[in-house]
PAVEX-945399 format. One record per residue (C-alpha): x, y, z; residue in three letters. Coordinates in steps of 0.25 Angstrom, whole numbers. Layout:
! PAVEX-945399
<<X; Y; Z>; 'ALA'>,
...
! end
This chain:
! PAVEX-945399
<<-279; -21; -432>; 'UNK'>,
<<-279; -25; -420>; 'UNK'>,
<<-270; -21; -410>; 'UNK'>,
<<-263; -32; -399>; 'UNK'>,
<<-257; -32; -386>; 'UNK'>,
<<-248; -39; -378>; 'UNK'>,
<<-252; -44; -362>; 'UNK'>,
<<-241; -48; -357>; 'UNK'>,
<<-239; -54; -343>; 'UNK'>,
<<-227; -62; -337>; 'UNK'>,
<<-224; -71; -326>; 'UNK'>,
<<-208; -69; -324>; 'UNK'>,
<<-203; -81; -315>; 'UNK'>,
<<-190; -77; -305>; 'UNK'>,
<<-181; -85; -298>; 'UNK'>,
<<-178; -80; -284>; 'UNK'>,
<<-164; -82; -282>; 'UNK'>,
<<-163; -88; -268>; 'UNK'>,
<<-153; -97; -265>; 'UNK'>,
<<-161; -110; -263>; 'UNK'>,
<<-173; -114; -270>; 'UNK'>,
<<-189; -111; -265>; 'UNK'>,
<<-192; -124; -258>; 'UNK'>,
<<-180; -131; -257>; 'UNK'>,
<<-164; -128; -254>; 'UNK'>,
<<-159; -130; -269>; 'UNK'>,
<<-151; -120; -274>; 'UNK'>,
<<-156; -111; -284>; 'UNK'>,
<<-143; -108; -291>; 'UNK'>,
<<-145; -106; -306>; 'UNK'>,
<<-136; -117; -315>; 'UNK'>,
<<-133; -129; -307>; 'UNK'>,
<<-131; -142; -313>; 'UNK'>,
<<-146; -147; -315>; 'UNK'>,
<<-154; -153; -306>; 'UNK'>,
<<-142; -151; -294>; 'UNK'>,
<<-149; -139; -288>; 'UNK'>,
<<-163; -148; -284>; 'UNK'>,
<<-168; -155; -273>; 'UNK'>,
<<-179; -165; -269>; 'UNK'>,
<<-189; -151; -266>; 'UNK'>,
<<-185; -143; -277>; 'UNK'>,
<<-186; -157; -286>; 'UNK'>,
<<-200; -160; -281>; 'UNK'>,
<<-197; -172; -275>; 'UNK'>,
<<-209; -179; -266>; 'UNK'>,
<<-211; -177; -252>; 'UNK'>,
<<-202; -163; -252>; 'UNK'>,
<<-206; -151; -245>; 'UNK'>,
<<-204; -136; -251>; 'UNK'>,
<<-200; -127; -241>; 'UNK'>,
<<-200; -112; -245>; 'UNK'>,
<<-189; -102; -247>; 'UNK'>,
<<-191; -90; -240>; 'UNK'>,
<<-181; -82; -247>; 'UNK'>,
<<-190; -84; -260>; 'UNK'>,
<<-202; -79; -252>; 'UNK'>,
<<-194; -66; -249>; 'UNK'>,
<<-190; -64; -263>; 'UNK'>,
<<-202; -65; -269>; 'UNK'>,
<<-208; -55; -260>; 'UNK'>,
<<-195; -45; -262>; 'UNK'>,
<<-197; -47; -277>; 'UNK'>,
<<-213; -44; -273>; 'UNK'>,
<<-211; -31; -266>; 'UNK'>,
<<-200; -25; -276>; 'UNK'>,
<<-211; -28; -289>; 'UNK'>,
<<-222; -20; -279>; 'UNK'>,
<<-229; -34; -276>; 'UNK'>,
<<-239; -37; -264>; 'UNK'>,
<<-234; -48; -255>; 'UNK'>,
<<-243; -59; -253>; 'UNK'>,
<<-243; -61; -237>; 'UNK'>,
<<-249; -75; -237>; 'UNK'>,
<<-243; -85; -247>; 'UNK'>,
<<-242; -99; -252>; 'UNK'>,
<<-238; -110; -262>; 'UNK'>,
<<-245; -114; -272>; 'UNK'>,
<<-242; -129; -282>; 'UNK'>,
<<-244; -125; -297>; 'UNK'>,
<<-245; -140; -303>; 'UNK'>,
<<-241; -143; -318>; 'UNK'>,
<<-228; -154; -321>; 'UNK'>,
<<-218; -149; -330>; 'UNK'>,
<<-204; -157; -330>; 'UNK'>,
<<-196; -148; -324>; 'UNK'>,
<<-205; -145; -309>; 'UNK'>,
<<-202; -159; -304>; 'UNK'>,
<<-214; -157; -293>; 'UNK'>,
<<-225; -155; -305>; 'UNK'>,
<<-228; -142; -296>; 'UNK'>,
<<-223; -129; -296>; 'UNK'>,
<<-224; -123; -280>; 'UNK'>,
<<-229; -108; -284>; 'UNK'>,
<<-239; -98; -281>; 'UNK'>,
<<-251; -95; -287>; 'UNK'>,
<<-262; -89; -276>; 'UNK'>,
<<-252; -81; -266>; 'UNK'>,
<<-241; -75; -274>; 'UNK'>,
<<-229; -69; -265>; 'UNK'>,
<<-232; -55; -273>; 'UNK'>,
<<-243; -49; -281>; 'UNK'>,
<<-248; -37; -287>; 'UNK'>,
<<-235; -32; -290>; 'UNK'>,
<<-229; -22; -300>; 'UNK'>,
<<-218; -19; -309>; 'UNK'>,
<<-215; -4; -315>; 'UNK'>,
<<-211; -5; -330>; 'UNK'>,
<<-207; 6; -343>; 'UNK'>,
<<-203; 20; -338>; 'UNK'>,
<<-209; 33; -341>; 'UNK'>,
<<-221; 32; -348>; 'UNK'>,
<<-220; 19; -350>; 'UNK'>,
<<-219; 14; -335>; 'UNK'>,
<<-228; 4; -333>; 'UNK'>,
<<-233; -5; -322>; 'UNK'>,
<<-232; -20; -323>; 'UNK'>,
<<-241; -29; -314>; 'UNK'>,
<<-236; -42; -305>; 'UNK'>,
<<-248; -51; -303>; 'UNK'>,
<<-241; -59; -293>; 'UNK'>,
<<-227; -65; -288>; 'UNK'>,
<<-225; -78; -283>; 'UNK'>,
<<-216; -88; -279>; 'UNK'>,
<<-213; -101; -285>; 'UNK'>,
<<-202; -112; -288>; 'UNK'>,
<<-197; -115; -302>; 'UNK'>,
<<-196; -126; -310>; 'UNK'>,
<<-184; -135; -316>; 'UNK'>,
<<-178; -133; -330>; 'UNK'>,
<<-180; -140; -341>; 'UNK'>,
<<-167; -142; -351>; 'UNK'>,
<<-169; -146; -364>; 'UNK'>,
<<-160; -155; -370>; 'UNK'>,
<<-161; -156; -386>; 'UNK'>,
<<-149; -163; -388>; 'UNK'>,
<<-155; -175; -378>; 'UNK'>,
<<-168; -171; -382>; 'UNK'>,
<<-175; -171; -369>; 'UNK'>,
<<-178; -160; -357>; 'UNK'>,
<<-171; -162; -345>; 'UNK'>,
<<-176; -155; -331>; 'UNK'>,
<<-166; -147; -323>; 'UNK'>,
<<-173; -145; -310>; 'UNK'>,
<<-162; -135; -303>; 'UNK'>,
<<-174; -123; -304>; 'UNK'>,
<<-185; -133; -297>; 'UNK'>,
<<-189; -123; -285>; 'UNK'>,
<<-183; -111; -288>; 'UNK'>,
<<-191; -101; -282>; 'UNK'>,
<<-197; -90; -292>; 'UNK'>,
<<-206; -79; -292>; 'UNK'>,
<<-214; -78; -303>; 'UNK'>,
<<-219; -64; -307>; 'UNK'>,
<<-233; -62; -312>; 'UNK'>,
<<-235; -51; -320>; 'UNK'>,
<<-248; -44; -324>; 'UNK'>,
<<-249; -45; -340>; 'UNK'>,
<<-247; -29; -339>; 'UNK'>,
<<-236; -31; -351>; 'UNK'>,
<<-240; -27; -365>; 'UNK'>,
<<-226; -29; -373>; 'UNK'>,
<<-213; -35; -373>; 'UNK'>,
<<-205; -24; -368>; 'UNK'>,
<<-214; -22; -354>; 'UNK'>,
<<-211; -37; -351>; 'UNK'>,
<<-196; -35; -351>; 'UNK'>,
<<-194; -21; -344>; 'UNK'>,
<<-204; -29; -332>; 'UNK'>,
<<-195; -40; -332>; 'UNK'>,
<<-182; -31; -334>; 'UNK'>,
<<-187; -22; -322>; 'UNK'>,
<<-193; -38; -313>; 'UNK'>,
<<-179; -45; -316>; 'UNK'>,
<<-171; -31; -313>; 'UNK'>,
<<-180; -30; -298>; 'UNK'>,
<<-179; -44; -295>; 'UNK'>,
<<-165; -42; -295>; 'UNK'>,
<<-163; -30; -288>; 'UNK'>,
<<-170; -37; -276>; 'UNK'>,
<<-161; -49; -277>; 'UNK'>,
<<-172; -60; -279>; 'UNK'>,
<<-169; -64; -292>; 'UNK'>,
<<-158; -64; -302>; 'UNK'>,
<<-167; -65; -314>; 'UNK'>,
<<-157; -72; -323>; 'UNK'>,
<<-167; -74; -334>; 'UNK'>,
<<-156; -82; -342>; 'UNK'>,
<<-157; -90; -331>; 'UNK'>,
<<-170; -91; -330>; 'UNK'>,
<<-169; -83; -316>; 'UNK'>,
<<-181; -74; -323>; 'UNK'>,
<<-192; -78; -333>; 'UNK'>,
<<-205; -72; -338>; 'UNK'>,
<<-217; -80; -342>; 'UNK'>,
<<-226; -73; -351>; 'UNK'>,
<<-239; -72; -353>; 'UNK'>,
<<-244; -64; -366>; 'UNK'>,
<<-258; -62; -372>; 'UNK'>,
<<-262; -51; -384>; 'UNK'>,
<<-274; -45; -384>; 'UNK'>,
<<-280; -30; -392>; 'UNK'>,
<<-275; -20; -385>; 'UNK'>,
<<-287; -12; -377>; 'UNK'>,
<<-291; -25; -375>; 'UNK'>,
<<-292; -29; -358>; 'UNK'>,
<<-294; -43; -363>; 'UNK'>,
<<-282; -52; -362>; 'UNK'>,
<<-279; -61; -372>; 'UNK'>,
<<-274; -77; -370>; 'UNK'>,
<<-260; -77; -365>; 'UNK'>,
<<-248; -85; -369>; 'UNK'>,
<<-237; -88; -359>; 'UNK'>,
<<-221; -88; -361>; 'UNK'>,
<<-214; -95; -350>; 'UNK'>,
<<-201; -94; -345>; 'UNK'>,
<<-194; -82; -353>; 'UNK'>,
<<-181; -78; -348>; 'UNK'>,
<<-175; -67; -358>; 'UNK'>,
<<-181; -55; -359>; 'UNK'>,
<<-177; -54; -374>; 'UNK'>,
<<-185; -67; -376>; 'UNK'>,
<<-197; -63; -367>; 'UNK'>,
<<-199; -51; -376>; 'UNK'>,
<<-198; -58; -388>; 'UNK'>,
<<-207; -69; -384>; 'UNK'>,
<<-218; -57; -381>; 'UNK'>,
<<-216; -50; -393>; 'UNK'>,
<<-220; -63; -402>; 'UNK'>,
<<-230; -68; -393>; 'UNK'>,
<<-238; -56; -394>; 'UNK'>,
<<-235; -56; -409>; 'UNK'>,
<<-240; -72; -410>; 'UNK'>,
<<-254; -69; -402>; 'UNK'>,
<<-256; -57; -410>; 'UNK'>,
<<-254; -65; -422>; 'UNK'>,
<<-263; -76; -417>; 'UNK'>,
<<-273; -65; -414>; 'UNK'>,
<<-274; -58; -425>; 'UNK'>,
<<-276; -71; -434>; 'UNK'>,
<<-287; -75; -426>; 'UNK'>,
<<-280; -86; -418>; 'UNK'>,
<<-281; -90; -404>; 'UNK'>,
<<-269; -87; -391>; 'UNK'>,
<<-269; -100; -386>; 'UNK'>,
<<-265; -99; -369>; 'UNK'>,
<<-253; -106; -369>; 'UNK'>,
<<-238; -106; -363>; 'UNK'>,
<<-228; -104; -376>; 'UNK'>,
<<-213; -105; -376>; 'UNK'>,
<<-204; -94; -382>; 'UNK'>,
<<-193; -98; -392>; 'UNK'>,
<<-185; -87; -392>; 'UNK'>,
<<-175; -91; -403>; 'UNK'>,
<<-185; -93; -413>; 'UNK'>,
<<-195; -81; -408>; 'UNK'>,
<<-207; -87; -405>; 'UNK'>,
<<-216; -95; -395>; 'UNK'>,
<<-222; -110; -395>; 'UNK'>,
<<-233; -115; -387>; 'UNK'>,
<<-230; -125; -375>; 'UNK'>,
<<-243; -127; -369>; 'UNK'>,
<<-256; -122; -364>; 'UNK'>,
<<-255; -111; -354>; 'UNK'>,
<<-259; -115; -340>; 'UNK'>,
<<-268; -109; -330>; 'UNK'>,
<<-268; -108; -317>; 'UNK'>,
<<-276; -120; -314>; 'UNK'>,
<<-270; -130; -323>; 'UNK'>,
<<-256; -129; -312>; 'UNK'>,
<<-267; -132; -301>; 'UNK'>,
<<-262; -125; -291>; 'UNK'>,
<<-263; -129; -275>; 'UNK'>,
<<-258; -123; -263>; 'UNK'>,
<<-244; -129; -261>; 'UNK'>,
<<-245; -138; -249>; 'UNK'>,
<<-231; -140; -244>; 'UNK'>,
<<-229; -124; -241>; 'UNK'>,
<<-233; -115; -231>; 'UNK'>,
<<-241; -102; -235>; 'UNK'>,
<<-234; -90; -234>; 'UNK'>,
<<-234; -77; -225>; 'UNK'>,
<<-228; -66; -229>; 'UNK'>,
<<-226; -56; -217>; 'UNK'>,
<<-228; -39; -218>; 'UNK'>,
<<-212; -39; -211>; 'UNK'>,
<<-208; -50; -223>; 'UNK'>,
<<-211; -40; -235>; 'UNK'>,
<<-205; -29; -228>; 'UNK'>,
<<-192; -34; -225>; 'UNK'>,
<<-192; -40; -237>; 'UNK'>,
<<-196; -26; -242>; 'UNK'>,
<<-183; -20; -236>; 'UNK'>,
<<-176; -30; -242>; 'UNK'>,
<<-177; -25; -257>; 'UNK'>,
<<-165; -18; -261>; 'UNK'>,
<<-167; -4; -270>; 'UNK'>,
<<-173; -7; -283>; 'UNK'>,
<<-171; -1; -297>; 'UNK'>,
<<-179; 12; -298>; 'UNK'>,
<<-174; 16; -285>; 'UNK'>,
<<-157; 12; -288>; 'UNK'>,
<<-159; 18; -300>; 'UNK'>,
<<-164; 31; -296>; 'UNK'>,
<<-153; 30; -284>; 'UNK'>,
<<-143; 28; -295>; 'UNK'>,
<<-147; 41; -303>; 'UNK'>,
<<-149; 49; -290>; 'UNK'>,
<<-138; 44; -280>; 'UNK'>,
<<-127; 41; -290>; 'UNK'>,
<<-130; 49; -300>; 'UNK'>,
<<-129; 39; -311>; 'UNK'>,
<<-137; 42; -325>; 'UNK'>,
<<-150; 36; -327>; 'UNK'>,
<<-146; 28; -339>; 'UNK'>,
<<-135; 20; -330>; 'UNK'>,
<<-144; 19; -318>; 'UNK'>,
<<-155; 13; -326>; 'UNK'>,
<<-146; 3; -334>; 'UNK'>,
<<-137; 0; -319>; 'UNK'>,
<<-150; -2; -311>; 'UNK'>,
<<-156; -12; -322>; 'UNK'>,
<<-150; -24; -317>; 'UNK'>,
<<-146; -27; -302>; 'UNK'>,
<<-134; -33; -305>; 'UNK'>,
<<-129; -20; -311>; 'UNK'>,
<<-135; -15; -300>; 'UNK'>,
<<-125; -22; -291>; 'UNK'>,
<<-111; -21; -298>; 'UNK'>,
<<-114; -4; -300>; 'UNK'>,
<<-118; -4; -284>; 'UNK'>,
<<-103; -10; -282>; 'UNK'>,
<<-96; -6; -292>; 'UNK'>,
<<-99; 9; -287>; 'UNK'>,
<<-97; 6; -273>; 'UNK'>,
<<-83; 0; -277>; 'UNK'>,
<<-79; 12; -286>; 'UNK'>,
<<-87; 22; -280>; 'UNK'>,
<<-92; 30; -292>; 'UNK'>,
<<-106; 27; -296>; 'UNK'>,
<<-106; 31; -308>; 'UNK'>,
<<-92; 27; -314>; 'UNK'>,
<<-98; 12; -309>; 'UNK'>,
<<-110; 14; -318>; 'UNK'>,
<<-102; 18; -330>; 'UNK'>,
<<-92; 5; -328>; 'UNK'>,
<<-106; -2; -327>; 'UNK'>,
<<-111; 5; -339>; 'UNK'>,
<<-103; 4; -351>; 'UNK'>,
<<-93; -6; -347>; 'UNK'>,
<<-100; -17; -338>; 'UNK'>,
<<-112; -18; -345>; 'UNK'>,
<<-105; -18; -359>; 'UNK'>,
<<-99; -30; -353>; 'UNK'>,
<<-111; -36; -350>; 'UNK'>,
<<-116; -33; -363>; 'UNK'>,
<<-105; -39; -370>; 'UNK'>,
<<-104; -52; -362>; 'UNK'>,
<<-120; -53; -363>; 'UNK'>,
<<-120; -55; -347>; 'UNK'>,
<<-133; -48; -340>; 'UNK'>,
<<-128; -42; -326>; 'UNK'>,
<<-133; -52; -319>; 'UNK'>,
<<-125; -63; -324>; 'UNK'>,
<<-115; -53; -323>; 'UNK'>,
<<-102; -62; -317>; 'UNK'>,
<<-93; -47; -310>; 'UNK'>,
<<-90; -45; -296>; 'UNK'>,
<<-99; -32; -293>; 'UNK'>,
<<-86; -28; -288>; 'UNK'>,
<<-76; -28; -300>; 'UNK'>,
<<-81; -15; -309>; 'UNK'>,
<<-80; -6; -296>; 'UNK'>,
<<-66; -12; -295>; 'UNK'>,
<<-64; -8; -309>; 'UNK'>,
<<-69; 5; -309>; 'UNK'>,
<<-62; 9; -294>; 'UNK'>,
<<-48; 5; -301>; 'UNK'>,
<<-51; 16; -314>; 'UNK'>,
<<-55; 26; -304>; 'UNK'>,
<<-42; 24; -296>; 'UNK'>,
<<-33; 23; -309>; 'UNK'>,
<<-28; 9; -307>; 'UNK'>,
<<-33; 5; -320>; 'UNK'>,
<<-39; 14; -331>; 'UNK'>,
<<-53; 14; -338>; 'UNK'>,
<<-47; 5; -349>; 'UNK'>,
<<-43; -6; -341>; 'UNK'>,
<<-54; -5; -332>; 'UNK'>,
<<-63; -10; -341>; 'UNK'>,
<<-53; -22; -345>; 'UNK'>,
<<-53; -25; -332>; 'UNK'>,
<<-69; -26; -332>; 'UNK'>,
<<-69; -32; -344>; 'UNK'>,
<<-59; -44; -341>; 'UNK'>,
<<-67; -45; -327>; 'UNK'>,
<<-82; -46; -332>; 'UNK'>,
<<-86; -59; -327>; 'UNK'>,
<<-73; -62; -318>; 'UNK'>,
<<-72; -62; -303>; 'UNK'>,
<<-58; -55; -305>; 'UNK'>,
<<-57; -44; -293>; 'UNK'>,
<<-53; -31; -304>; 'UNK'>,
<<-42; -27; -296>; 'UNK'>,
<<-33; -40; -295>; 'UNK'>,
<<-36; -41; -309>; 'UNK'>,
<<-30; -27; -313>; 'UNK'>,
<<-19; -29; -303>; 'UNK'>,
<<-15; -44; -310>; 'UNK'>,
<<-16; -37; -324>; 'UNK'>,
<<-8; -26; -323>; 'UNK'>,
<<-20; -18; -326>; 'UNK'>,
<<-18; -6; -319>; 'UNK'>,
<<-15; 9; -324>; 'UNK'>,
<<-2; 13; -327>; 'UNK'>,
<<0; 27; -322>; 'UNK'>,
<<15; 27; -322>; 'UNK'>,
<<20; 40; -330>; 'UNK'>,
<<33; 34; -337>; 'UNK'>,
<<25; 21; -340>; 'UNK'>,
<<14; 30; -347>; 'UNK'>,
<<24; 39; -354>; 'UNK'>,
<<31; 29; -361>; 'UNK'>,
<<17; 23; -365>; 'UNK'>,
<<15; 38; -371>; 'UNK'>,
<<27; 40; -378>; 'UNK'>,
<<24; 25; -385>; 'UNK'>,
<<13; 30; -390>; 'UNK'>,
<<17; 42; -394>; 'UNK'>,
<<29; 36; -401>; 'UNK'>,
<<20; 25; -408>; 'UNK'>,
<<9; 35; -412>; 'UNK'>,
<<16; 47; -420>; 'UNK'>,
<<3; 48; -430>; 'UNK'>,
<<-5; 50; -418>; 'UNK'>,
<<4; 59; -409>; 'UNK'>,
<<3; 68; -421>; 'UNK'>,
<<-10; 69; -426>; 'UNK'>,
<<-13; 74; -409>; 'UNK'>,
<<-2; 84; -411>; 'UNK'>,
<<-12; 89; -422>; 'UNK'>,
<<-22; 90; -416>; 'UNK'>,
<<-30; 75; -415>; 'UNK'>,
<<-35; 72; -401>; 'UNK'>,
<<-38; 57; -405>; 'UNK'>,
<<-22; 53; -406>; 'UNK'>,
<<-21; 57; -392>; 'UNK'>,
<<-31; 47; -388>; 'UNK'>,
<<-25; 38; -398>; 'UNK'>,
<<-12; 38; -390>; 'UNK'>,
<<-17; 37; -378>; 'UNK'>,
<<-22; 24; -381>; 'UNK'>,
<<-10; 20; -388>; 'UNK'>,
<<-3; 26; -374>; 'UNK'>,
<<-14; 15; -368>; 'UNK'>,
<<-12; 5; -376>; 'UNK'>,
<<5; 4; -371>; 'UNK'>,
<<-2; 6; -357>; 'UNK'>,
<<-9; -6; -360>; 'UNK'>,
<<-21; 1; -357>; 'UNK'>,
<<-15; 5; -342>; 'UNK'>,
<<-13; 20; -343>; 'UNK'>,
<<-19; 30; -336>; 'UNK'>,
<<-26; 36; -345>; 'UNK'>,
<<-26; 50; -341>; 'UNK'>,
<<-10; 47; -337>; 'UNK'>,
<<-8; 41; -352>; 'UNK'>,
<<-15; 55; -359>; 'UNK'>,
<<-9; 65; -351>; 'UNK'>,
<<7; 59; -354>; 'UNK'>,
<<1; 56; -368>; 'UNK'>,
<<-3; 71; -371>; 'UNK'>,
<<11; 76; -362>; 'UNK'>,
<<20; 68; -372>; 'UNK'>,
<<12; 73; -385>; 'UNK'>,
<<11; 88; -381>; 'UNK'>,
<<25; 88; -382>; 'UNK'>,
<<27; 83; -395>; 'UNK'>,
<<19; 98; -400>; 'UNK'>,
! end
């Protein structure tokens, strides 16, 4: 029997998030009202002139040098010509013969399984509208707010031979596009999306087989589901004697499977030309290196800073260092309490359980960076306890509310007076004979038992250490 593998390449399209569009001064905000955030350039209209971002131009060479790209000194712009509804111009400005970066690379798997994955090239380029589809009207109607917003696309070499290596390369791209701040790679918002190119072929074999395309993916769940029945349909074809037809296919990810949508286009069918109404671009020696300088430290190297400097565990550097906004709120969130590491376990089991629960990534995360070192600086000083520390974060989770006008407008701070905490004790002392005198026999659970009973009269505003010291005065002298 014969055996089969996957090729995979993938072209993974990012939108830089600069404030204003590649050619024109439109907004590139996400979720405006459509249509408001367009223009007669970004719209297309005749007799309009592009004129180029040079903040797009930086951040395609930052996101070059940090994925171990060469620059491409000498530049230019290129028309890729096909009409689809949503690029009003019936061209797409793009490169196809100078690209920004090339010959790049991307470390993936660790150990043994660290492998290397190429980038062909990077280049820039402006994206195309949105077409909304409206079943209930049935007809498509164009929102032409993402006309012009300026991309990279990432072309990878079809190094990729399963599922699993094309979402640790795009985990490990999304993650350092963060870190560098070009991008935010909101793939739910389409910020991030991967096109991918798969072929089968005998494994041993150099030959390649005819590819299918998958545009526009934008969940890494779907993505690997896609690959995992595409490589199943070729095989299937394959093996019963049937043709792979070079085509584009579109994923349905509800119903599990792919449908073709056309033929696959080559190069020559966009008929590409040099783009007449740009200048070429020079990209100066003293331009890459500032830009160099400018790249803030990345993963490998804060993680390993992490481990050494603040003597955090490899498990909670690994999982904080995955994601930038994580990054940011630990950063803070330490400075502000001043222990490292107590700010990673506030991060650790009680923020990301919240994000969890709430089904929020930390990017969408809605928390001032400065609220949780708040929280934890209050525990650490004794205004409020453990208990109604995490209230406090729990209530606040996606609200602007400062931490500590909230505990002060609630009455939320620890109680430490002695009478008010005896009489709490004697409460539940009286209230609980049972459990006072299954401890007296020797039970070390009914003394937590009353503790939390001692708590709960507290409302949950004891001091803790205050409430079990009293607690364990008042029964010692009942022996």
């Amino acid at each position: 029997m014969i055996e089969y593998e996957a090729v995979i390449g993938l072209e993974v399209h990012v939108e830089l998030s600069t404030e204003s569009k590649i050619f024109c001064a439109c907004p590139t905000a996400f979720g405006g009202a459509p249509n408001t955030h367009v223009c007669a350039i970004c719209s297309g209209m005749p007799g309009t002139l592009p004129a180029l971002n040079r903040e797009v131009l930086r951040y395609a060479i930052r996101a070059g040098l940090a994925t171990n790209c060469e620059i491409t000194r000498d530049g230019k712009f290129d028309r890729k010509n096909y009409f689809y509804p949503d690029l009003p111009k019936a061209y797409q400005i793009s490169q196809l013969y100078l690209p920004v970066c090339r010959n790049g690379r991307i470390e993936i798997g660790e150990g043994k399984n660290k492998k290397t994955i190429g980038i062909h090239e990077m280049h820039i380029e402006e994206d195309a509208g949105k077409l909304v589809h409206d079943p209930e009207g049935n007809c498509t109607l164009v929102d032409y707010n993402r006309c012009g917003i300026p991309l990279i696309e990432i072309v990878s070499k079809p190094d990729f031979r399963s599922a699993d290596e094309v979402t640790d390369y795009l985990e490990r791209l999304k993650t350092t596009l963060q870190y560098i701040g070009v991008s935010d790679c909101k793939m739910q918002e389409g910020s991030m999306r991967a096109d991918i190119n798969l072929s089968v072929r005998p494994v041993g074999r150099e030959e390649l087989g005819t590819r299918t395309e998958m545009k526009n993916m934008a969940s890494l769940k779907a993505i690997s589901r896609a690959i995992e029945a595409e490589t199943k349909r070729q095989i299937s074809r394959i093996s019963a004697g049937k043709p792979i037809k070079q085509q584009t296919r579109r994923w349905d990810d509800d119903k599990g499977v792919s449908f073709s949508m056309r033929s696959k286009e080559d190069a020559h069918d966009y008929k590409y030309f040099p783009e007449p109404d740009l200048l070429p671009l020079r990209v100066s020696d003293g331009m890459i290196e500032e830009i160099r300088r400018e790249i803030p430290e990345l993963r490998e190297a804060r993680r390993a800073r992490y481990i050494k400097e603040l003597g955090l565990p490899e498990y909670d550097a690994d999982i904080l260092t995955s994601s930038f906004p994580l990054v940011r709120i630990f950063e803070r969130t330490a400075g502000i309490c001043g222990n490292a590491k107590e700010a990673s376990n506030w991060i650790m089991t009680d923020l990301l359980k919240l994000l969890k629960d709430e089904q929020v990534a930390p990017e969408d995360m809605h928390f001032p960076e400065d609220s949780l070192g708040k929280i934890i600086r209050m525990t650490s000083e004794g205004v409020i306890n453990r208990s109604v520390g995490r209230r406090v974060l729990t209530e606040l989770f996606g609200s602007d509310t400062d931490p500590i006008t909230y505990v002060k407008d609630n009455g939320l701070a620890m109680v430490s007076d002695q009478s008010v905490i005896e009489t709490a004790v004697d409460r539940a002392i009286r209230e609980n004979e049972k459990a006072v005198a299954d401890y007296l026999c020797g039970n070390p659970k009914s003394l937590q038992f009353l503790i939390g009973q001692a708590m709960r009269h507290l409302r949950g505003k004891g001091d803790p250490q205050s409430v079990q010291k009293i607690l364990f005065e008042h029964l010692e002298k009942r022996r």
